[in-house]
MARGU-105614 format. One line per 8 residues: number of its first residue (from 1); their letters; for each residue x negated, z negated, y of C-alpha. Coordinates in steps of 0.25 Angstrom, whole numbers, m for minus. Example, Ala and Ser with C-alpha at 12.3 -4.5 7.8 and 13.67 -1.06 7.14 Angstrom:
BEGIN
1 = as = m49 m31 m18 ~ m55 m29 m4
//
This chain:
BEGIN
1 = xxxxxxxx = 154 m151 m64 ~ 148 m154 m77 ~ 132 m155 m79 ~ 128 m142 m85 ~ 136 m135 m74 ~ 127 m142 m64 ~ 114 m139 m71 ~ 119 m125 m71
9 = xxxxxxxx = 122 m124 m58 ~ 109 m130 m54 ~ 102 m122 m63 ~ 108 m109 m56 ~ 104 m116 m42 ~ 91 m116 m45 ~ 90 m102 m50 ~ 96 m97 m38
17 = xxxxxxxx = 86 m102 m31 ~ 75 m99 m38 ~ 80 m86 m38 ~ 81 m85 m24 ~ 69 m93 m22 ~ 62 m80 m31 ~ 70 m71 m23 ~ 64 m76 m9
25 = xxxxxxxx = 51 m77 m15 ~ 52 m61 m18 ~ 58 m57 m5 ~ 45 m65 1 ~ 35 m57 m7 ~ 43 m41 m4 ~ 44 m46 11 ~ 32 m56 17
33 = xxxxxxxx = 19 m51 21 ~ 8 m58 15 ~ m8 m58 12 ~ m12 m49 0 ~ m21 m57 m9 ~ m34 m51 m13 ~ m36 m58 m23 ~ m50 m59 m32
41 = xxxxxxxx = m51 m53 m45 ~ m63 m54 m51 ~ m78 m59 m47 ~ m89 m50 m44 ~ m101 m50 m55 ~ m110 m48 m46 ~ m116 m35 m36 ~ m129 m26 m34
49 = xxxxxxxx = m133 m12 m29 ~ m120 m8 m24 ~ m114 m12 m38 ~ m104 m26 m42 ~ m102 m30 m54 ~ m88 m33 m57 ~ m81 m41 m70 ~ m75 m33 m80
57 = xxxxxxxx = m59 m32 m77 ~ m51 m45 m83 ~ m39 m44 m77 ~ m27 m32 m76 ~ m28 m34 m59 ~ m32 m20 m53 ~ m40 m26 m43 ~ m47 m35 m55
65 = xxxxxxxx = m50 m22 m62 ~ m64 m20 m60 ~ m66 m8 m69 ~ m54 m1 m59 ~ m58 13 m57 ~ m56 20 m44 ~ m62 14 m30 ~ m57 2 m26
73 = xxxxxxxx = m63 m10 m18 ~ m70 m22 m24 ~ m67 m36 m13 ~ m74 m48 m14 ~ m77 m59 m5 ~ m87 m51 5 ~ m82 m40 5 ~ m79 m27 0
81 = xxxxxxxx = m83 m15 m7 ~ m78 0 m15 ~ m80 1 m30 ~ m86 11 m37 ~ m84 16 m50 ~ m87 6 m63 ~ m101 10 m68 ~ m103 m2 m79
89 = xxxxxxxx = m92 m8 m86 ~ m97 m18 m98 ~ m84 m24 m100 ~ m87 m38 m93 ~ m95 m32 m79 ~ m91 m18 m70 ~ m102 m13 m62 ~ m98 m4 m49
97 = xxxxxxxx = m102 0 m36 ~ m98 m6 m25 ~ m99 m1 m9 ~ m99 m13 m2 ~ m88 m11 10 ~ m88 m23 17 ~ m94 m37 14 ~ m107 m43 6
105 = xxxxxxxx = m108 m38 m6 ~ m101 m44 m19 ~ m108 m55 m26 ~ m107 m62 m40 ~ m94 m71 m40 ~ m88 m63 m29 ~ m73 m64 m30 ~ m67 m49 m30
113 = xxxxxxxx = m58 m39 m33 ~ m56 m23 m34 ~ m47 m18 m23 ~ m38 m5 m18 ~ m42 m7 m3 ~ m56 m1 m3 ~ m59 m1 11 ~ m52 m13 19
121 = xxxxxxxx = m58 m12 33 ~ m53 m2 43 ~ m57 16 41 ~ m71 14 51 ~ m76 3 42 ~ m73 7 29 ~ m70 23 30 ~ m80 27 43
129 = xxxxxxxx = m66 33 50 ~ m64 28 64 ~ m51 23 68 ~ m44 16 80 ~ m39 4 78 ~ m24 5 85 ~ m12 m4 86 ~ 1 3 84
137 = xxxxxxxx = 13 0 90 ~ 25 m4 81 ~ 39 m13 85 ~ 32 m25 75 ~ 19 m24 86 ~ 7 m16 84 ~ 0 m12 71 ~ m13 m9 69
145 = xxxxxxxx = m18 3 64 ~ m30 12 61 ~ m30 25 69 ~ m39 37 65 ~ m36 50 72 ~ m35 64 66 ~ m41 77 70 ~ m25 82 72
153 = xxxxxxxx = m10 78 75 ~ m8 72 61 ~ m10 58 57 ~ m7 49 43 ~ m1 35 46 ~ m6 27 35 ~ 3 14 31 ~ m4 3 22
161 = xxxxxxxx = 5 m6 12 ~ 10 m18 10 ~ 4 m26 0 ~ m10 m25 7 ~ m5 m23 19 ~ m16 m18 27 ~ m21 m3 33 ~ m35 m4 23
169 = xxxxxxxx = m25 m1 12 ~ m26 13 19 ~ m41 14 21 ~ m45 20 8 ~ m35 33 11 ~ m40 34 26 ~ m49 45 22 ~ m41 55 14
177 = xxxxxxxx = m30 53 26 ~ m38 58 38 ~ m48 68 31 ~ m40 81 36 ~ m40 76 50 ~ m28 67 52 ~ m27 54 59 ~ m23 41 50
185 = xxxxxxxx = m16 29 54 ~ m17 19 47 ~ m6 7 51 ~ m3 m9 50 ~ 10 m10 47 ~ 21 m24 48 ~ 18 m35 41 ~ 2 m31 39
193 = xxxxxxxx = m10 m31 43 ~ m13 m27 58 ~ 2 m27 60 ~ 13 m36 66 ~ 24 m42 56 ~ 38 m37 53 ~ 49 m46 62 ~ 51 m51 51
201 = xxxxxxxx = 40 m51 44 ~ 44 m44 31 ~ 40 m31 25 ~ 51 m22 24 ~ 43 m11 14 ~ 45 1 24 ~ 58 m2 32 ~ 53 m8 45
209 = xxxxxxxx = 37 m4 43 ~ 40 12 44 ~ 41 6 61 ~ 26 5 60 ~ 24 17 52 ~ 31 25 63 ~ 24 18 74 ~ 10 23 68
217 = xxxxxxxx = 19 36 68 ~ 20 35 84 ~ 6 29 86 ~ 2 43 80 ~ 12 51 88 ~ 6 45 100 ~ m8 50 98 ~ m4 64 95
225 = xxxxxxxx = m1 65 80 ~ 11 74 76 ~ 9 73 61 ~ 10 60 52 ~ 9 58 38 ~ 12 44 33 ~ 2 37 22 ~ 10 26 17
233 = xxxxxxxx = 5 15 6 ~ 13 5 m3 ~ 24 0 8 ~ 17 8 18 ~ 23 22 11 ~ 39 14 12 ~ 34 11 28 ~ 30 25 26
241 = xxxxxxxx = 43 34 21 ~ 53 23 30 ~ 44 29 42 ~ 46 42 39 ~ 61 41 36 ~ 61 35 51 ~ 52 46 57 ~ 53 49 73
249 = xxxxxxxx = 58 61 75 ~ 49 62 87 ~ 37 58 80 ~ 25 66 74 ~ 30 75 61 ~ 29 68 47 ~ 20 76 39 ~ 20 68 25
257 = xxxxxxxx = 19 56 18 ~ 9 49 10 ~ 11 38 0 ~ 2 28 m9 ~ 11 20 m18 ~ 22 18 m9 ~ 32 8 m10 ~ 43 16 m11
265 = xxxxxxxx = 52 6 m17 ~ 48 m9 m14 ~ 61 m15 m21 ~ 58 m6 m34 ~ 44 m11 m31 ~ 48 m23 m30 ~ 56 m26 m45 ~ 44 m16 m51
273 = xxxxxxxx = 33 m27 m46 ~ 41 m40 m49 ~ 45 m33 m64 ~ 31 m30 m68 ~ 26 m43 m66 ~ 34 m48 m74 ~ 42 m59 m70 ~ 55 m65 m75
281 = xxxxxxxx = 66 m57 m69 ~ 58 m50 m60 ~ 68 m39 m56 ~ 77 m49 m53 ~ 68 m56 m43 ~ 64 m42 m40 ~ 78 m40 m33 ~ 82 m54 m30
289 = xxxxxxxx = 68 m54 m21 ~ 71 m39 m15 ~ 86 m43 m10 ~ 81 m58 m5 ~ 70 m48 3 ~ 81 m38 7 ~ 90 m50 13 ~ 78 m55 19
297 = xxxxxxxx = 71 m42 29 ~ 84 m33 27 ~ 76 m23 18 ~ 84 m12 10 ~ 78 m11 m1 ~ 84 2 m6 ~ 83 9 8 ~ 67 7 5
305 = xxxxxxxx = 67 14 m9 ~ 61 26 m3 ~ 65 35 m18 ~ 79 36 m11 ~ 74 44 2 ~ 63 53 m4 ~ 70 63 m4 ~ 70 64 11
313 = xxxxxxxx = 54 65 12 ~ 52 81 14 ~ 38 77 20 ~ 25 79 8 ~ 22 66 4 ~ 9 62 m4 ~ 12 51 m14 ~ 1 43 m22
321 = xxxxxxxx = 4 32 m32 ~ m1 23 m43 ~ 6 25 m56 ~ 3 9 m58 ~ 7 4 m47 ~ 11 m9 m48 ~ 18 m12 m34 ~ 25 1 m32
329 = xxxxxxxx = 31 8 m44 ~ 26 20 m46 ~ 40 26 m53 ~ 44 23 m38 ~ 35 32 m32 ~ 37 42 m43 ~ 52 42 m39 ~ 50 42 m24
337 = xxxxxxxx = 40 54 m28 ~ 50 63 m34 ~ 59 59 m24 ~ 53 67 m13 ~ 58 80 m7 ~ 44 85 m1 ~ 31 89 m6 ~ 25 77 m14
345 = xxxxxxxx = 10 75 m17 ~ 13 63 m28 ~ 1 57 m34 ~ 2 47 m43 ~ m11 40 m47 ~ m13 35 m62 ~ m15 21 m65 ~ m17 17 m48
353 = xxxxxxxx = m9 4 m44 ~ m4 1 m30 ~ m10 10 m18 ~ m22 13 m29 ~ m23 26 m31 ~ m33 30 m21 ~ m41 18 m28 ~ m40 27 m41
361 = xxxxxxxx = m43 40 m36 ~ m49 41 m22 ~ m52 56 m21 ~ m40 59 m28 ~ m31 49 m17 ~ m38 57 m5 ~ m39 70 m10 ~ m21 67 m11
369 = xxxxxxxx = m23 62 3 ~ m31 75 10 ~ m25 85 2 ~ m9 78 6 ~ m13 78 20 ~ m20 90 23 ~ m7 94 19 ~ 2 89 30
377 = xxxxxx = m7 93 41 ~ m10 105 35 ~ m5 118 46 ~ 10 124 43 ~ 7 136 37 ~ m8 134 31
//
């Protein structure tokens, strides 16, 4: 074997393995859980009479975008508060007001950032809605949840998703969902906050967390509901449409669906994410790191591509979405829209980003919500 072959063939070696070594790498990223950063973007200018004074935008980050219009949450070190609109923009300082939440108020030199998650404490504390505070019994153990009881027999289950990973993801649409009188749950699910982890410990984007969607489903059914709408959020909407294609037939009736940004295909969101940021051959690490995830947890990738089985939803549906957003495509959403065989309330939001579009437009967002709703629970025949 003459030199140059060696060289090639060890050149071939180790690209093999950094390729697999990329490939594991990926398959890690789609299928451990792990901490969401929340990072700093800016520091605060300074705070007085109910108004903080931010630096003028320098980056392209939404959560660095000071002049971001809509109501949205301003984090820093102490605490937290809610945005008002921008009132003095010179160019180099945005003036705004700010409802302290929780915390001391900001101060000069304050590390912070703008945020999608308003309220991040529980619906007493930040919305004035009592609640129980219940555990919920699934086959991975018991998830915890928020319980608020309607006036009736119908009740929305509400399931949160996963890049945040926590039921105050849900908060902000609290409100809207139990005006006319139902009752909410609001649910942990696997591999998150206030919930045990999967056997093994991987996300499965919908496949085994519809088990814990359909035991809020009986914890409902147990207290007297016989009418449930699912309210499903990022991967919480695939958690969301696998429950519903496993519904019990001796379970309460399914009265519709609700959906903000679901993750209707995670492979196609997947190579989508990987391509736009614009690394070198990122499709094909795109699919090496889905098949490497696939051998991993068992997943079907395709069998999860909810645009192939939407056609089998008869039930209304209520479907939001951002037209930049930049973790689920929104030609996917478009696709699984038009899919759909029953009545479809679709609603795409201009220029809102990942599970933004309440941020964008709040009284738009709940009036959808109410006017959906009263809807399903409306009488037969009124």
């Amino acid at each position: 074997m003459g030199l140059a072959t060696v060289v090639a063939l060890a050149a071939l070696g180790v690209l093999v393995a950094l390729a697999a070594g990329l490939a594991w790498r990926g398959s890690s990223l789609l299928l451990v859980p792990r901490a969401y950063a929340l990072l700093p973007e800016f520091t605060v200018l300074g705070y007085r009479d109910g108004r903080v004074r931010l630096p003028a935008p320098t980056s392209p980050r939404p959560f660095a975008d000071t002049r971001r219009a809509g109501s949205y949450a301003l984090l820093w070190g102490g605490g937290h508060g809610r945005l008002g609109p921008v009132e003095i923009d010179d160019g180099r300082v945005v003036v705004r007001p700010l409802t302290i939440l929780a915390g001391r108020p900001p101060g000069a030199g304050d590390a912070a950032r703008l945020d999608t998650f308003v309220y991040r404490r529980d619906p007493l504390q930040d919305l004035g809605l009592p609640f129980q505070d219940v555990r919920v019994p699934s086959h991975v153990g018991l998830l915890a949840a928020w319980w608020l009881p309607g006036r009736g027999d119908a009740a929305v289950v509400i399931v949160h998703g996963r890049r945040r990973g926590e039921r105050a993801e849900t908060l902000r649409f609290l409100p809207a969902v139990i005006e006319g009188g139902s009752g909410a749950l609001v649910l942990a699910y696997r591999n998150h906050r206030g919930a045990p982890p999967s056997p093994d410990g991987f996300y499965h984007y919908g496949a085994s967390e519809f088990r814990d969607v359909l035991a809020g489903v009986r914890f409902l059914a147990e207290r007297g509901v016989r009418r449930v709408a699912l309210f499903g959020v990022s991967m919480g909407g695939t958690a969301v449409l696998e429950a519903a294609k496993h519904w019990p037939e001796s379970g309460p009736a399914l009265a519709g669906l609700l959906f903000d940004s679901p993750l209707v295909d995670p492979a196609a969101a997947t190579v989508a994410r990987l391509r736009e940021a614009h690394l070198p051959l990122a499709r094909l690490w795109a699919w090496l790191s889905l098949g490497v995830a696939a051998w991993r947890s068992g997943l079907r990738w395709r069998d999860l591509d909810q645009r192939r089985t939407a056609e089998r939803l008869r039930l209304p549906v209520l479907l939001i979405a951002g037209t930049d957003d930049r973790t689920v495509p929104i030609g996917s959403v478009d696709a699984f829209a038009r899919r759909l065989s029953g009545p479809v309330s679709y609603h795409r939001v201009a220029g809102a980003d990942h599970v933004e579009a309440w941020n964008r437009d709040p009284g738009s967002y709940d009036a959808w919500l109410r006017e959906f709703l009263a809807g399903l629970w409306r009488p037969a025949g009124s």
